[in-house]
Short mmCIF file of the C-alpha atoms (twelve columns), coordinates in Angstrom:
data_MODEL
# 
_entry.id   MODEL 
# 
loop_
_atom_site.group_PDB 
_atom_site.id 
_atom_site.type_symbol 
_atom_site.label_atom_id 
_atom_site.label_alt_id 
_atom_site.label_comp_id 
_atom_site.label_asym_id 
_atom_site.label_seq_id 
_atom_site.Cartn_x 
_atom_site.Cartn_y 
_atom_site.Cartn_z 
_atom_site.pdbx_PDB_model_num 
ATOM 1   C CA . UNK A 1   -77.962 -98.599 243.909 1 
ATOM 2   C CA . UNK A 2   -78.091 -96.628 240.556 1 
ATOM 3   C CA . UNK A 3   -77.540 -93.002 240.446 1 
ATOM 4   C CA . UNK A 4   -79.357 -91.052 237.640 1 
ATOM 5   C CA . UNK A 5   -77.586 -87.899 236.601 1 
ATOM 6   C CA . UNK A 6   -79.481 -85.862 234.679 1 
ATOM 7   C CA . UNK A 7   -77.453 -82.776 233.312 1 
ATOM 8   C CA . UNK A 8   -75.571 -81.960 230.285 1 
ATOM 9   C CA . UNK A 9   -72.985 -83.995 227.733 1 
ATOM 10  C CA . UNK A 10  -70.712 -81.585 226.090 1 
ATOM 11  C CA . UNK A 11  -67.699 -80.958 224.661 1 
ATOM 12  C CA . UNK A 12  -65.149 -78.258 226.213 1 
ATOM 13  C CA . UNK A 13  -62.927 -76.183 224.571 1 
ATOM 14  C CA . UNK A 14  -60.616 -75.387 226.679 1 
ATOM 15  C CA . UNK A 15  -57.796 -72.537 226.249 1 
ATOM 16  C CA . UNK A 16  -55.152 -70.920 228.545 1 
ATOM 17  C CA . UNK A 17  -54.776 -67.135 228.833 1 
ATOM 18  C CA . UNK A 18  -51.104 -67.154 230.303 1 
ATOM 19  C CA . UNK A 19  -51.919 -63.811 232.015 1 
ATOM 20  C CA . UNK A 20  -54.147 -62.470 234.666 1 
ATOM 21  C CA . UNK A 21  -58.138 -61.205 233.502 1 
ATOM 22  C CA . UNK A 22  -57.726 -58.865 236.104 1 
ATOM 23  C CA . UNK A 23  -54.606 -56.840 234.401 1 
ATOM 24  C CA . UNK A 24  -57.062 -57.158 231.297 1 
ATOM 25  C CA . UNK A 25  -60.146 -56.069 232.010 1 
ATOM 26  C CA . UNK A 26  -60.490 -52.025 233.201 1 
ATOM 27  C CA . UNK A 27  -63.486 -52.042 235.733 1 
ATOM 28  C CA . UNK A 28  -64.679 -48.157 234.748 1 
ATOM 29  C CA . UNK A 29  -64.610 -49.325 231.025 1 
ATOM 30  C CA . UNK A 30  -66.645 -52.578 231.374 1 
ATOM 31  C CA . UNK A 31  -69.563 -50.554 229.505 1 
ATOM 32  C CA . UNK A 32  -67.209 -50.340 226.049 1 
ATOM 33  C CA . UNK A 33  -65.272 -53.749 226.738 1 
ATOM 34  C CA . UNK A 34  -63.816 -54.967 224.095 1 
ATOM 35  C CA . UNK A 35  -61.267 -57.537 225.215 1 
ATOM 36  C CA . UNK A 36  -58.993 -60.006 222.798 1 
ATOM 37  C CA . UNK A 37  -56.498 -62.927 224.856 1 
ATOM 38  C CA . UNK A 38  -54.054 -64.595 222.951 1 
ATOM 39  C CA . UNK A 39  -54.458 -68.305 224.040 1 
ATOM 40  C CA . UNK A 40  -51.495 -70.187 222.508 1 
ATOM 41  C CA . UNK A 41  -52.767 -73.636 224.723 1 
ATOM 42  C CA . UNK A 42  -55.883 -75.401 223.407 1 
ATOM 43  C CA . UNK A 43  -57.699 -78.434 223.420 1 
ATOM 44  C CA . UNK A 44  -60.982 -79.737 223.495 1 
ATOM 45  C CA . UNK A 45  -62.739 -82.625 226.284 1 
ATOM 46  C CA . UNK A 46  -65.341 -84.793 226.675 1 
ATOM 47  C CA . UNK A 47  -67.091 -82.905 229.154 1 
ATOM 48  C CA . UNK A 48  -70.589 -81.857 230.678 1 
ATOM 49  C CA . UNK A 49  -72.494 -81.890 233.971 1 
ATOM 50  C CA . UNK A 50  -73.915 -85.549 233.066 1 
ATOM 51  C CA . UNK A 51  -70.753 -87.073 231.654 1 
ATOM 52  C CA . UNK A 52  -68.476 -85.523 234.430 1 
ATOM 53  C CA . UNK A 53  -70.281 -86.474 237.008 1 
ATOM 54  C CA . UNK A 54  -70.821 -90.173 236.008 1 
ATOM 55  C CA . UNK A 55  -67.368 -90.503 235.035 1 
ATOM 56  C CA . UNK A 56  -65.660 -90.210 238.468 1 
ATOM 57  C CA . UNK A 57  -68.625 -91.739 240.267 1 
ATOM 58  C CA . UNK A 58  -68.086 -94.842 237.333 1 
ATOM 59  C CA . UNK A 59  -64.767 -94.998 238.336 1 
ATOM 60  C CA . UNK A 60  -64.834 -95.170 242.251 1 
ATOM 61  C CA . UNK A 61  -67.145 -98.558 241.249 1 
ATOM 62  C CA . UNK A 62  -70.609 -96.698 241.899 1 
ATOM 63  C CA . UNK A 63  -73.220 -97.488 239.184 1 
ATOM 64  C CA . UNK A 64  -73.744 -94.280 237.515 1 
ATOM 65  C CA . UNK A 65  -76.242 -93.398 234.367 1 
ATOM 66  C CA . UNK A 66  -76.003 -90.388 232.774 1 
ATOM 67  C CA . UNK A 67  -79.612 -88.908 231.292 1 
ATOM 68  C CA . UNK A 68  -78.613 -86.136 228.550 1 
ATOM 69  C CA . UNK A 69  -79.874 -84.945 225.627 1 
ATOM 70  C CA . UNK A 70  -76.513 -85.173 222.435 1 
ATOM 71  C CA . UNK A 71  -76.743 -84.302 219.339 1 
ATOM 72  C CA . UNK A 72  -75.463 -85.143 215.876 1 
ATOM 73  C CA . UNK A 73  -71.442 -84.967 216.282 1 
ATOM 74  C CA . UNK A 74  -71.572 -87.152 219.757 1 
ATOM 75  C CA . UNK A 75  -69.748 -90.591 217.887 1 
ATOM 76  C CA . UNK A 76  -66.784 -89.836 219.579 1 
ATOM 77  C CA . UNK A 77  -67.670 -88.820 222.579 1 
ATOM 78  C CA . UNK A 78  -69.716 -92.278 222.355 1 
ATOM 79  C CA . UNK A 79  -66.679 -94.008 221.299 1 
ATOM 80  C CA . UNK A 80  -65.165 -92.686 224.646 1 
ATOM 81  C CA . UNK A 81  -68.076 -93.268 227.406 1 
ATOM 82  C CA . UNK A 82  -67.808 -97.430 225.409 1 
ATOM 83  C CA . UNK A 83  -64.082 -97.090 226.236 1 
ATOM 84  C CA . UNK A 84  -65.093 -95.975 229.602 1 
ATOM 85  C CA . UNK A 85  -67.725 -98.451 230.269 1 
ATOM 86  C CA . UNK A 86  -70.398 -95.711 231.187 1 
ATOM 87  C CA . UNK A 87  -73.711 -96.453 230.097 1 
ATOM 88  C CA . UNK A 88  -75.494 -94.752 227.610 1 
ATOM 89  C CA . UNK A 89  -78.656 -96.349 228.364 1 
ATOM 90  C CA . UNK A 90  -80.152 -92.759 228.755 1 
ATOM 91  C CA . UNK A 91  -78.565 -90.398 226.426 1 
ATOM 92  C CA . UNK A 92  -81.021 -89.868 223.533 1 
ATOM 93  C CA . UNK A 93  -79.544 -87.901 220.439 1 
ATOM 94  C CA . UNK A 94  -81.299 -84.947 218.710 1 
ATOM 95  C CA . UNK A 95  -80.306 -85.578 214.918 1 
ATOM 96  C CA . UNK A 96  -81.201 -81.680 214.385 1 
ATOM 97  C CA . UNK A 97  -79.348 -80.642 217.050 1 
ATOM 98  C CA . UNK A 98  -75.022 -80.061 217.562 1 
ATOM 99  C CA . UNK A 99  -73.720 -81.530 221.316 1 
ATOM 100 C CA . UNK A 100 -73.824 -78.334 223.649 1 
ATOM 101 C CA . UNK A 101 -70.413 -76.673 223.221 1 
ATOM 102 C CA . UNK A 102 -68.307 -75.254 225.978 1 
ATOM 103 C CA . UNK A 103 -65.336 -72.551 225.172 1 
ATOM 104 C CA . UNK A 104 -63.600 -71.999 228.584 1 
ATOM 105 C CA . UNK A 105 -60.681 -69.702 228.852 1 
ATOM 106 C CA . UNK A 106 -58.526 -69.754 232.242 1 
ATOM 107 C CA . UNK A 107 -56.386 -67.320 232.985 1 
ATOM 108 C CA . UNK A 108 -53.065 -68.424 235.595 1 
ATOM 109 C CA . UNK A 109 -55.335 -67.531 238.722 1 
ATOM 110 C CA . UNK A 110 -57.634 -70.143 237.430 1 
ATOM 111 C CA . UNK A 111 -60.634 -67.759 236.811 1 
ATOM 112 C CA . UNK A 112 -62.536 -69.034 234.247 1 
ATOM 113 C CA . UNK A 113 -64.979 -67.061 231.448 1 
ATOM 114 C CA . UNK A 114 -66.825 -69.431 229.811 1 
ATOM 115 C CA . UNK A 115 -69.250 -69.453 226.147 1 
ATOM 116 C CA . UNK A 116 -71.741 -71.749 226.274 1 
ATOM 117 C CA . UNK A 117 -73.934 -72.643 223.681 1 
ATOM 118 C CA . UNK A 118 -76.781 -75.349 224.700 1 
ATOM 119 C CA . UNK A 119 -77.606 -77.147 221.489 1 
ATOM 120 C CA . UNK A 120 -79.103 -80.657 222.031 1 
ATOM 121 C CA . UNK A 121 -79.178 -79.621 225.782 1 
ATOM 122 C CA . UNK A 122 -82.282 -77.460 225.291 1 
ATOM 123 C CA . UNK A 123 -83.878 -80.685 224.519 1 
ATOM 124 C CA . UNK A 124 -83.260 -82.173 227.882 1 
ATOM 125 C CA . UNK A 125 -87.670 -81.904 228.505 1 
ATOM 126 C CA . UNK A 126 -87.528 -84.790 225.946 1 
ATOM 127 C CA . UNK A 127 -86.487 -87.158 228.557 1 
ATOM 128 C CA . UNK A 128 -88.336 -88.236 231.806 1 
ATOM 129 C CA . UNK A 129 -86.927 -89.828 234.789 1 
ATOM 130 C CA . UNK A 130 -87.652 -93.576 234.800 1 
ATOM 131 C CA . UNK A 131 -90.335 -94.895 236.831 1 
ATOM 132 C CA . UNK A 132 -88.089 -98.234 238.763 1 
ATOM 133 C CA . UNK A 133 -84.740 -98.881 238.994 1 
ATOM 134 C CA . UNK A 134 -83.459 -95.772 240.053 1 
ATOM 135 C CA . UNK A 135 -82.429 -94.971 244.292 1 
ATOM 136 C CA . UNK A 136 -80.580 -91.603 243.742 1 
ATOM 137 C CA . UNK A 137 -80.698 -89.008 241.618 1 
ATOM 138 C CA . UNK A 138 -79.038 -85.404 240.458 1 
ATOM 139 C CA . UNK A 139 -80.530 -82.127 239.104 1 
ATOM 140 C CA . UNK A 140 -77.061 -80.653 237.304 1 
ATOM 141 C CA . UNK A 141 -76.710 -78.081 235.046 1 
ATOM 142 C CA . UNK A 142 -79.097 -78.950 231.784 1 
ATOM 143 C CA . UNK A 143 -81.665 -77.340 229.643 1 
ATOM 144 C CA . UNK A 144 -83.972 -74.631 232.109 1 
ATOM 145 C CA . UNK A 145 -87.675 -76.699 231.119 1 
ATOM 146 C CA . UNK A 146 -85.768 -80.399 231.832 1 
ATOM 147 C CA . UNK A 147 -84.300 -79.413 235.170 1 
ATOM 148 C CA . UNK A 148 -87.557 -78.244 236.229 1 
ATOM 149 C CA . UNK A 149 -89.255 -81.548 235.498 1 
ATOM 150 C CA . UNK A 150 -86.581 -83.691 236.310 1 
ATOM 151 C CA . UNK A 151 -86.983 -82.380 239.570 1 
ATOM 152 C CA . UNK A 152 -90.471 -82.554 239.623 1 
ATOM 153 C CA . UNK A 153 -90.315 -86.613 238.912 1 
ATOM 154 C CA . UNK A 154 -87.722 -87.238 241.165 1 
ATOM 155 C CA . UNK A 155 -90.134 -85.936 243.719 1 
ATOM 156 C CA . UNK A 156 -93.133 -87.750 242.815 1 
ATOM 157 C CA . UNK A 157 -91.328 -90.564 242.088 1 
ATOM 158 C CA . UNK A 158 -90.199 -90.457 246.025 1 
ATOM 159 C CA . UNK A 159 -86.516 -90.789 244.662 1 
ATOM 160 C CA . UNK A 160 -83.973 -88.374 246.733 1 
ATOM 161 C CA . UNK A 161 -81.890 -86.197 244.447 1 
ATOM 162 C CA . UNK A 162 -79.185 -83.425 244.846 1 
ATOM 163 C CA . UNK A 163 -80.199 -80.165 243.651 1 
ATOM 164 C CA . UNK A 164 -77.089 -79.177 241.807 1 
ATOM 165 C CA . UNK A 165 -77.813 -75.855 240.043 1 
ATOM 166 C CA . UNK A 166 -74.036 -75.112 239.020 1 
ATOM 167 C CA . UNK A 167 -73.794 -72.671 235.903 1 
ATOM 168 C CA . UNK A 168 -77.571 -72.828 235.324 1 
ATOM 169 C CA . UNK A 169 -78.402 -70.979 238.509 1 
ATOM 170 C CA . UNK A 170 -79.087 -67.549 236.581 1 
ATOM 171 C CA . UNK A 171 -82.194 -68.889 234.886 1 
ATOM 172 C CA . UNK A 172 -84.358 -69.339 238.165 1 
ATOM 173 C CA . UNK A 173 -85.514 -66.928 240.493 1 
ATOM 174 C CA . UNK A 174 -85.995 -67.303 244.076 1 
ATOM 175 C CA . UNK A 175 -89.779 -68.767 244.168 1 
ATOM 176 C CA . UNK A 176 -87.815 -71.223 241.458 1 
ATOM 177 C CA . UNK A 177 -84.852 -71.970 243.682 1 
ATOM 178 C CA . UNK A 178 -86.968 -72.331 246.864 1 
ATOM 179 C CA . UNK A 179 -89.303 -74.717 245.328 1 
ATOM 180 C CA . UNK A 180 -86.008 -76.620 244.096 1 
ATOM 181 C CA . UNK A 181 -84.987 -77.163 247.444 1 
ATOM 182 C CA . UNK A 182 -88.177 -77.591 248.784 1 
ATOM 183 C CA . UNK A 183 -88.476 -81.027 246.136 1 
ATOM 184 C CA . UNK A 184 -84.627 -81.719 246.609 1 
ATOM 185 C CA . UNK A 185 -83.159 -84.360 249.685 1 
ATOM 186 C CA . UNK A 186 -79.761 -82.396 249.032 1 
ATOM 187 C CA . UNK A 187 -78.296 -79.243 247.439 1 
ATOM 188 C CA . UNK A 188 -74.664 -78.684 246.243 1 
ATOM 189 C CA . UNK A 189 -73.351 -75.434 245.602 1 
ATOM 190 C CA . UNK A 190 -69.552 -73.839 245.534 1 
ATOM 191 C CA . UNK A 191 -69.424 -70.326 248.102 1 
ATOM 192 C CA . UNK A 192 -70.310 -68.314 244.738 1 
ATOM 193 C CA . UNK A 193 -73.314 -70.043 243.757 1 
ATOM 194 C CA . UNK A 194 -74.583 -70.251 247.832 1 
ATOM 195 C CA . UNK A 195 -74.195 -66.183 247.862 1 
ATOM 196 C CA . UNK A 196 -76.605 -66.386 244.774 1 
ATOM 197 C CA . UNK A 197 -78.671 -68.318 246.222 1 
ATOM 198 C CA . UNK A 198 -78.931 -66.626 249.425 1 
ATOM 199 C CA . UNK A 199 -79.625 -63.352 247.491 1 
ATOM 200 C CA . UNK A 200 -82.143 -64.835 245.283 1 
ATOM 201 C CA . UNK A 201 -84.307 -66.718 247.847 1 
ATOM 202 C CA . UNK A 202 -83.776 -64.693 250.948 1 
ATOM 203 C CA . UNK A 203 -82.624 -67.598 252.703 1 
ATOM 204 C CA . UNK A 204 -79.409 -67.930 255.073 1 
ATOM 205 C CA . UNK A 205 -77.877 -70.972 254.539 1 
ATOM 206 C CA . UNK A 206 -79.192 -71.999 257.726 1 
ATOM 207 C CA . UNK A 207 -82.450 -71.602 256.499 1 
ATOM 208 C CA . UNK A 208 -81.622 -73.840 253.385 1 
ATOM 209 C CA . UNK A 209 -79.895 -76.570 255.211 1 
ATOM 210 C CA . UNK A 210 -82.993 -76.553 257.297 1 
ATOM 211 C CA . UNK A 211 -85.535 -77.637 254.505 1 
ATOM 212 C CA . UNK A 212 -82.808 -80.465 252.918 1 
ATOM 213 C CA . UNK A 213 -81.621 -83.421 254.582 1 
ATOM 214 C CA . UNK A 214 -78.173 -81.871 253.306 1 
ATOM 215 C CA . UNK A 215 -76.619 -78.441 251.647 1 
ATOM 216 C CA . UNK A 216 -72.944 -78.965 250.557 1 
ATOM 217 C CA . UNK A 217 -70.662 -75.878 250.077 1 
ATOM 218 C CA . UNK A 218 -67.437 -76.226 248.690 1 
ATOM 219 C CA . UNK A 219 -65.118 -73.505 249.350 1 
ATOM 220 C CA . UNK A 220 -62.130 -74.411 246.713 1 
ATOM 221 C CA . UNK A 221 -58.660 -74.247 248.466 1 
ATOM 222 C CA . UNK A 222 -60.393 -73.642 251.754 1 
ATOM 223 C CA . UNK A 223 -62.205 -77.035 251.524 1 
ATOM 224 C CA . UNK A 224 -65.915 -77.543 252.266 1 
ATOM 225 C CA . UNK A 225 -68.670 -77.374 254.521 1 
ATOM 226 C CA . UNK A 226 -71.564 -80.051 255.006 1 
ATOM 227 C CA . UNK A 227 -74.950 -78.657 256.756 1 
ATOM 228 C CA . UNK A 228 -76.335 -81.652 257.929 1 
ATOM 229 C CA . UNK A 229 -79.488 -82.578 261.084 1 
ATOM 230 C CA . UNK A 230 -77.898 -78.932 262.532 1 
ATOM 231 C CA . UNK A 231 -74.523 -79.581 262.512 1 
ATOM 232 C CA . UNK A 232 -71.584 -78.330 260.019 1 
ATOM 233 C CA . UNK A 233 -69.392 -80.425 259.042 1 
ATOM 234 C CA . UNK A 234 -66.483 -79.018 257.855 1 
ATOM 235 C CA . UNK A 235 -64.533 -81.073 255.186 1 
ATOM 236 C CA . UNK A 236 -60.581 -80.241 254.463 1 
ATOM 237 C CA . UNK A 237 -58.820 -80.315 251.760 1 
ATOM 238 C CA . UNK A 238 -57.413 -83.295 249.996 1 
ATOM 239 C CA . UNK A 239 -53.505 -82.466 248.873 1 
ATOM 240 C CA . UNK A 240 -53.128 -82.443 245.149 1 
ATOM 241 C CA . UNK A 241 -49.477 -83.451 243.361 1 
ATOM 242 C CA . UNK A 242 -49.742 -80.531 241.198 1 
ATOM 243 C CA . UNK A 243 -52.594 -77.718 240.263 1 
ATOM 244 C CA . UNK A 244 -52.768 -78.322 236.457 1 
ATOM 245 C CA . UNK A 245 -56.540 -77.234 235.808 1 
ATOM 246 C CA . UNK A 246 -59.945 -76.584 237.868 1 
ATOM 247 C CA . UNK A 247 -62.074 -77.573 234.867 1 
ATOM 248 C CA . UNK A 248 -63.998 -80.282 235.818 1 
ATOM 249 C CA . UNK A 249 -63.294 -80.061 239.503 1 
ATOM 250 C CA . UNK A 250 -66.648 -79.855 240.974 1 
ATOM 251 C CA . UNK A 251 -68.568 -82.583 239.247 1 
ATOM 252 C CA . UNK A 252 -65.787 -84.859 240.364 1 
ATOM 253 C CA . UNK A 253 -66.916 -83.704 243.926 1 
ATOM 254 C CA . UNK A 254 -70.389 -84.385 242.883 1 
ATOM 255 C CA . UNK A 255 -69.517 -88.056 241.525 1 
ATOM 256 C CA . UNK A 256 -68.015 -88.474 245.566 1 
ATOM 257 C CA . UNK A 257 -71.015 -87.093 246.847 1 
ATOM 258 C CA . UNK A 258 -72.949 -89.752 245.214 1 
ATOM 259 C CA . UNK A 259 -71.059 -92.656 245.698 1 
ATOM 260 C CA . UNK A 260 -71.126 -91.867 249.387 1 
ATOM 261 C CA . UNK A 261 -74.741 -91.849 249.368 1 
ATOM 262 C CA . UNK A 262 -74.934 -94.541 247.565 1 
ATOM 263 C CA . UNK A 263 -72.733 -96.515 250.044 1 
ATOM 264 C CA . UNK A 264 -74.655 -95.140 252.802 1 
ATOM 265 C CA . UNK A 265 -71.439 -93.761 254.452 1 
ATOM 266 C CA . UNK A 266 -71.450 -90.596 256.829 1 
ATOM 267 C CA . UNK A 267 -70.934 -87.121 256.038 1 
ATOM 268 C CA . UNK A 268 -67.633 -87.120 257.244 1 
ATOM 269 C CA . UNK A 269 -66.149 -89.801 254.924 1 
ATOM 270 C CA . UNK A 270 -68.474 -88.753 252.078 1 
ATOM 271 C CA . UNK A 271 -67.136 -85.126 252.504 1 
ATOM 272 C CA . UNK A 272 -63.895 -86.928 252.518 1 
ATOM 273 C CA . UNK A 273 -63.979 -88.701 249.579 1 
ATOM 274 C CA . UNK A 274 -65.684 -85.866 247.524 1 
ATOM 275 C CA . UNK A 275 -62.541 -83.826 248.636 1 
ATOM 276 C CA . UNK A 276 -60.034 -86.513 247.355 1 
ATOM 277 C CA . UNK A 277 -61.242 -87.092 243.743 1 
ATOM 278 C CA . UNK A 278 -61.737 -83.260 243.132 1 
ATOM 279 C CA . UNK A 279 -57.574 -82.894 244.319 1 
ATOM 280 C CA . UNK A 280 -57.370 -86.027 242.263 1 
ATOM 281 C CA . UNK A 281 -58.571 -84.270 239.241 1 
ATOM 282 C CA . UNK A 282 -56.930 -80.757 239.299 1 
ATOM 283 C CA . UNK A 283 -54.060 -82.733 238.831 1 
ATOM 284 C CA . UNK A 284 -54.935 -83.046 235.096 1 
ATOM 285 C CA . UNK A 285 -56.296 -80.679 232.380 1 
ATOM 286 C CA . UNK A 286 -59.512 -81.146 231.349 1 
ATOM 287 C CA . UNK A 287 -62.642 -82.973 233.341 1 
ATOM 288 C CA . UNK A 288 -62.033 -86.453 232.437 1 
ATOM 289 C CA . UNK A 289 -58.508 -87.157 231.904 1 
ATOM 290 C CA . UNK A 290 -57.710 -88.601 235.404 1 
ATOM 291 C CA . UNK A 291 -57.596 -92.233 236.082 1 
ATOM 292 C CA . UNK A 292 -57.710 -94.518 238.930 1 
ATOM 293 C CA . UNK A 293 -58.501 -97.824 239.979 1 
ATOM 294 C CA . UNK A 294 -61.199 -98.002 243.381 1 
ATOM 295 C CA . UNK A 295 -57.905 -99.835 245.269 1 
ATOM 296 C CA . UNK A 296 -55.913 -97.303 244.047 1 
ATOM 297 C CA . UNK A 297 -57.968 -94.640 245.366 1 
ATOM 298 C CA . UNK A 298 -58.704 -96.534 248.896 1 
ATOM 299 C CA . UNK A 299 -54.488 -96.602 248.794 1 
ATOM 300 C CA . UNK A 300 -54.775 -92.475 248.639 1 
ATOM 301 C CA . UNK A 301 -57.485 -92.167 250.963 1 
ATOM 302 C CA . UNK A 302 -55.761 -93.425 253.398 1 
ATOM 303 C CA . UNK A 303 -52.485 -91.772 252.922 1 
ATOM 304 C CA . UNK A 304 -54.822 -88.365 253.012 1 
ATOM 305 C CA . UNK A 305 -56.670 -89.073 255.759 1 
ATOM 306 C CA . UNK A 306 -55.163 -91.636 257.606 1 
ATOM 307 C CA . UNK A 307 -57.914 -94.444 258.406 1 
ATOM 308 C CA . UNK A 308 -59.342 -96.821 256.043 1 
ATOM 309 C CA . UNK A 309 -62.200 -96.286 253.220 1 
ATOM 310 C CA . UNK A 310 -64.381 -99.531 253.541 1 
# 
């Protein structure tokens, strides 16, 4: 059952403020703010809604196929998704065009202020979702004009799809969202994004969960909830061996999400094993430097949770 994941490919810059924003930034000067961190970590990911995503759903054994625009300094983030084995059947490169750029700072509470600039991403119209071959999709993060028709063929195409508006949730408004949710089978937001969304369309979550066969809210440390036929689900946390980086941390959900879908499992396991590879992967900096075999992840499952994946 393929997954098409339509969202971004980038590459993340990622440095480490080794101080607190909030000691930083002076709330009544925010109108004059002029604000320098000294970041003495740094390094730079393969990264992006798209590759993220298909990358931990890739390596739980779910077929995953990343749709993204790239542009002309992708070869080694090609050279990585061939090490990988992710296909790259989709990915169409804009020769005019750099690889959208991420440049993430995190500070030791693990906020994050991110620059993002688009690049090939903008392109992401370009593509269209295939007419066969496809069961399940994803609407991630991506350029405004391809997230909008993405969404639009998954629907005619009567192909269900998670609504996953992430970081490009400021560029719709609430007739936007609502018609979003309105096309999508499931939406995925973190508690930020879901009080944005409430704002924006004037719907509880109630209300949302209502019009999708599914809304997913993840709640960070406090795990998260699934809204599913009227009933909540709540999902717990998975434990994590050490807390080295959040980067990253929800698109691993996502890539859970999916391959529970995919495997037709409940909400409760899904939830379950969205939880694990997201604890899985703040164990390591960046998005896609964790590893694990599918046994080796059934092995942890069951230590976490204490009954058997299938």
């Amino acid at each position: 059952m393929s997954a098409l994941i339509c969202g971004s490919m980038a590459y993340d810059t990622i440095m480490v403020f080794s101080g607190h924003f909030k000691n930083e930034i002076l709330p009544d000067k925010v109108h004059i703010l002029n604000v320098s961190f000294l970041v003495p970590e740094l390094r730079r990911e393969f990264g992006g809604t798209a590759g993220n995503i298909a990358y931990n759903l890739h390596m739980l054994g779910g077929e995953a196929l990343p749709m993204a625009t790239v542009g002309k300094d992708f070869d080694a983030y090609t050279a990585w998704l061939n090490e990988n084995g992710i296909d790259q059947t989709y990915l169409k490169s804009i020769p005019e065009a750099y690889t959208a750029q991420a440049y993430i700072t995190t500070d030791l509470d693990d906020n994050q202020i991110t620059a993002f600039h688009p690049g090939a991403m903008n392109f992401a119209h370009t593509q269209n979702v295939p007419a066969s071959g496809i069961k399940i999709g994803s609407v991630s993060p991506d350029g405004r004009a391809g997230m909008i028709q993405h969404a639009q063929q998954f629907a005619e195409a009567g192909i269900p799809f998670i609504f996953d508006p992430g970081q490009g949730l400021p560029m719709f408004n609430g007739d936007e969202l609502k018609d979003f949710i309105d096309k999508a089978a499931y939406v995925a937001v973190n508690d930020y994004e879901s009080e944005v969304m409430i704002d924006r369309t004037g719907l509880s979550l109630k209300q949302i969960a209502q019009r999708v066969d599914a809304l997913i809210v993840t709640r960070g440390g406090k795990g998260s909830q699934i809204y599913a036929k009227g009933k909540i689900h709540e999902i717990p946390t998975a434990h994590a061996h050490s807390l080295a980086d959040p980067t990253g941390c929800g698109d691993a959900y996502r890539g859970g999400l999916l391959y529970g879908l995919q495997r037709g499992m409940d909400w409760e396991v899904t939830g379950r094993i969205a939880s694990l590879i997201g604890a899985i992967k703040i164990e390591r900096p960046g998005p896609q430097n964790h590893s694990f075999t599918p046994e080796e992840f059934r092995e942890r499952f069951k230590e976490e949770f204490r009954f058997d994946l299938a």
